[in-house]
C-alpha positions as CSV (number, residue, x, y, z in Angstrom):
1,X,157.2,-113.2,160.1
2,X,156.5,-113.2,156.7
3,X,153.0,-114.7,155.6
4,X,151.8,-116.8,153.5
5,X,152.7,-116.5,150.0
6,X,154.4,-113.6,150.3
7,X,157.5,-112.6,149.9
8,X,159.3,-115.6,148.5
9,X,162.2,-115.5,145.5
10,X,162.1,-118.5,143.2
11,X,165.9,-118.9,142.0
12,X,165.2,-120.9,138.8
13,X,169.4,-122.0,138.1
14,X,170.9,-124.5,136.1
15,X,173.4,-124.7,133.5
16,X,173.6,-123.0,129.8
17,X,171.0,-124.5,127.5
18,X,169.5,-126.6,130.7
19,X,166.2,-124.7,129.3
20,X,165.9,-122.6,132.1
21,X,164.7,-119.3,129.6
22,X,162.0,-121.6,128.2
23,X,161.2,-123.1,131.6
24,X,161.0,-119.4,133.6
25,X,158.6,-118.2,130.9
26,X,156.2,-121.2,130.9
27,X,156.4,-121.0,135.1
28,X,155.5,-117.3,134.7
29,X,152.7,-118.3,132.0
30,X,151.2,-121.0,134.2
31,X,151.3,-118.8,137.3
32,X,151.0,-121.6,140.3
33,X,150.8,-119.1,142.7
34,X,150.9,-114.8,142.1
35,X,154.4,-114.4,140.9
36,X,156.6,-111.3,139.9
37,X,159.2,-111.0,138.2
38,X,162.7,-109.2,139.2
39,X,164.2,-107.9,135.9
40,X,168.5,-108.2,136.2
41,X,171.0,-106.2,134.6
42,X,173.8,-107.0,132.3
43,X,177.0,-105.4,130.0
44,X,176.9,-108.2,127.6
45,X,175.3,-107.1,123.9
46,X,171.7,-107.6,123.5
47,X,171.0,-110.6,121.4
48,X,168.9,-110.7,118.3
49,X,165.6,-111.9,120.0
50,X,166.2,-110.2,123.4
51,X,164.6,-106.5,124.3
52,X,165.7,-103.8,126.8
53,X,164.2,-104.5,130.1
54,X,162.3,-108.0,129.3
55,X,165.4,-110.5,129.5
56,X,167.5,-108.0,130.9
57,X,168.4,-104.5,131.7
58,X,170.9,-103.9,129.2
59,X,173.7,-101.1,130.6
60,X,177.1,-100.0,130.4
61,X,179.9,-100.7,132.9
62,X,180.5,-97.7,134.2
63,X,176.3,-97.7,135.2
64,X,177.1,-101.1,136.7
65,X,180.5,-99.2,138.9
66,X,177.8,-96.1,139.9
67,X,175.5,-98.7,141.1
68,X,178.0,-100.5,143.3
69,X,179.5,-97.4,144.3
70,X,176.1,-96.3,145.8
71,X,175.4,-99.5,147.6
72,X,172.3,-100.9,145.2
73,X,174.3,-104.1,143.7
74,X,172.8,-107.0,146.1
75,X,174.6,-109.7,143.7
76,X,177.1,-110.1,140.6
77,X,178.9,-111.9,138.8
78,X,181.9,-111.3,136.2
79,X,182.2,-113.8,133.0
80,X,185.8,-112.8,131.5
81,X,184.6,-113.9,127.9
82,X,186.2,-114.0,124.2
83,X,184.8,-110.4,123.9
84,X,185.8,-109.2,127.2
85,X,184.2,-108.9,130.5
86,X,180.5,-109.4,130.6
87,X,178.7,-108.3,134.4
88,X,175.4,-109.7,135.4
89,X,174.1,-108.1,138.8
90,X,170.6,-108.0,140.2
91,X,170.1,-104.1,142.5
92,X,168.2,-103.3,144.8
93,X,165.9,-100.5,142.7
94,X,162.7,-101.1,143.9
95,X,161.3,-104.0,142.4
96,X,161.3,-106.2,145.3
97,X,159.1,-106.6,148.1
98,X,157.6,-107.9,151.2
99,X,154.4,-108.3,149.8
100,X,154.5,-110.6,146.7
101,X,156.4,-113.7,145.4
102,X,159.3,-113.6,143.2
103,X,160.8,-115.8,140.0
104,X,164.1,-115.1,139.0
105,X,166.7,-116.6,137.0
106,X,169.7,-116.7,138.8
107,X,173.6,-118.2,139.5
108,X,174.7,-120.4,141.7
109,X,176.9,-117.1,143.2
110,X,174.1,-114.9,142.4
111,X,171.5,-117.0,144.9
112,X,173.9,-117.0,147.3
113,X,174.5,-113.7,147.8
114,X,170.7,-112.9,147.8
115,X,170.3,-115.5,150.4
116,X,172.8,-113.9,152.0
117,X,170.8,-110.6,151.9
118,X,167.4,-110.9,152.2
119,X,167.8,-114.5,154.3
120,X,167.8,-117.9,153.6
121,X,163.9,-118.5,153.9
122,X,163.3,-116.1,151.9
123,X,165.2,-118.0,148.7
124,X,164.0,-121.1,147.3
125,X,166.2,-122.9,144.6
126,X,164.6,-124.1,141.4
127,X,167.8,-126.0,139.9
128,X,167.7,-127.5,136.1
129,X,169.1,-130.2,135.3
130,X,170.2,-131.4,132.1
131,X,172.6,-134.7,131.1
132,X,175.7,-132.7,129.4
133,X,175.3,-134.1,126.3
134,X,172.4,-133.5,124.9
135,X,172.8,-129.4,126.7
136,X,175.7,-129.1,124.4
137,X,173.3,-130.1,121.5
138,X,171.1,-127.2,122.1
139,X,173.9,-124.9,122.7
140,X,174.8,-125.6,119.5
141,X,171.7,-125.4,117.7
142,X,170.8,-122.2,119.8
143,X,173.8,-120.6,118.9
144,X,173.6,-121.6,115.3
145,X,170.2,-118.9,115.3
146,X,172.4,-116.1,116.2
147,X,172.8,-113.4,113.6
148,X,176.6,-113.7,114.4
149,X,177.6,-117.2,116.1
150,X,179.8,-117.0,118.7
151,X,180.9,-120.5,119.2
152,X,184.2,-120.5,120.9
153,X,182.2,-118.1,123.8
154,X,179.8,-121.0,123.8
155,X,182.4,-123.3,124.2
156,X,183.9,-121.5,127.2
157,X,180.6,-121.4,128.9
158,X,179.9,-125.5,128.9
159,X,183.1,-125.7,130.1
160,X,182.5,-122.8,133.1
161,X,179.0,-124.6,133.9
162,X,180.8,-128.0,135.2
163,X,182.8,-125.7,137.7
164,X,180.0,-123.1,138.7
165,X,177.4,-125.5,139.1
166,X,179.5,-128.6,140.2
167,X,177.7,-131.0,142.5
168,X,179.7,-130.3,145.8
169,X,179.1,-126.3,145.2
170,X,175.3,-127.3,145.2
171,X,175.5,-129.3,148.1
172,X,177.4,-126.6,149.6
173,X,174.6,-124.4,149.4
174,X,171.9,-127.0,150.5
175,X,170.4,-127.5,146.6
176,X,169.9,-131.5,146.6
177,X,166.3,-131.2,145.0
178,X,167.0,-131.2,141.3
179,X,164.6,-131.2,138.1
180,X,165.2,-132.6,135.4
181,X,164.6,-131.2,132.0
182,X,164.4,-134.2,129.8
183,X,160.3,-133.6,128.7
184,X,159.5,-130.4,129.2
185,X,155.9,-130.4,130.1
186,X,156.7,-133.1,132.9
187,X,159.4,-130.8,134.2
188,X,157.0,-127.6,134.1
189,X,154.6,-129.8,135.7
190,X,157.1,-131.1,138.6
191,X,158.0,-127.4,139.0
192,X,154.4,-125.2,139.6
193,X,153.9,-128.5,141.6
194,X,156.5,-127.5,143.6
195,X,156.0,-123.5,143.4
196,X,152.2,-123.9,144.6
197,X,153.0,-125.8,147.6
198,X,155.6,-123.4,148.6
199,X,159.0,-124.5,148.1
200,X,158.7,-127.7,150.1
């Protein structure tokens, strides 16, 4: 039985531009209760304000294939983009434990599956929310501070969120708690809230 505290993953989730970046750095600033952090891997170019092993592991595809071939992929998840296809995939590598709390940013496929392996009480959504409108306003104006814009791949993304993160898939999964990002400071607040009293 696990105890207290302890071994927990927070899946923070929500659509593009829901502020979920901003939102998982603040939680991990704040620290409501001891949390570490489970660094995933992608194919997809690093961006201009991104760096190797903060946001991401940054790796080819054929590391991605030697890692699935070897049985260390716990979760991933294909985008078939304007540039071609991008993996995201969280392994199992080391980082995580039986003895300390977890955030994460994560998919709606991507909690799943780690629900799926390490057991549902062990995963605790964290699901943005954001009213569509004003998300595709900061898409827009975060895409706009790109070095190179890429704003049809943007536009292919909104349009992805509304089917990935539709409300019958989150009700499939049992997400029906979700916080929205209108103020952010009321948000963070809502969330450590919710972090420090485990989940509940």
């Amino acid at each position: 039985m696990l105890s207290e505290h302890k071994g927990r993953i927070f899946c923070v989730m929500g659509k593009s531009a829901s502020g979920k970046d901003s939102l998982y750095k603040a939680i991990l600033k704040r620290q409501p209760i001891p949390l570490k952090t489970i660094t995933t891997y992608t194919t997809r170019p690093i961006r201009s304000n991104e760096h190797d092993g903060v946001e991401y592991h940054f790796t080819a595809v054929n590391d991605f294939r030697n890692m699935q071939d070897t049985g260390k992929v716990i979760e991933y998840r294909c985008y078939h983009t304007v540039f071609g296809d991008w993996y995201y995939f969280t392994a199992d590598d080391g980082q995580i434990d039986n003895e300390h709390d977890y955030l994460t940013i994560m998919t709606l496929e991507g909690y799943t599956s780690l629900r799926r392996y390490f057991g549902n009480e062990r995963i605790i959504p964290i699901y943005i929310n954001v009213e569509d409108g004003l998300r595709l306003e900061r898409a827009l104006e975060r895409e706009r501070r790109q070095e190179h814009p890429a704003y049809a791949e943007m536009c292919r993304r909104f349009l992805a969120d509304s089917e990935d993160f539709s409300g019958e898939k989150l009700k499939e999964q049992g997400i029906t708690q979700y916080f929205e990002n209108n103020d952010f400071d009321a948000c963070l607040e809502e969330i450590c809230t919710f972090i420090a009293q485990g989940g509940t």
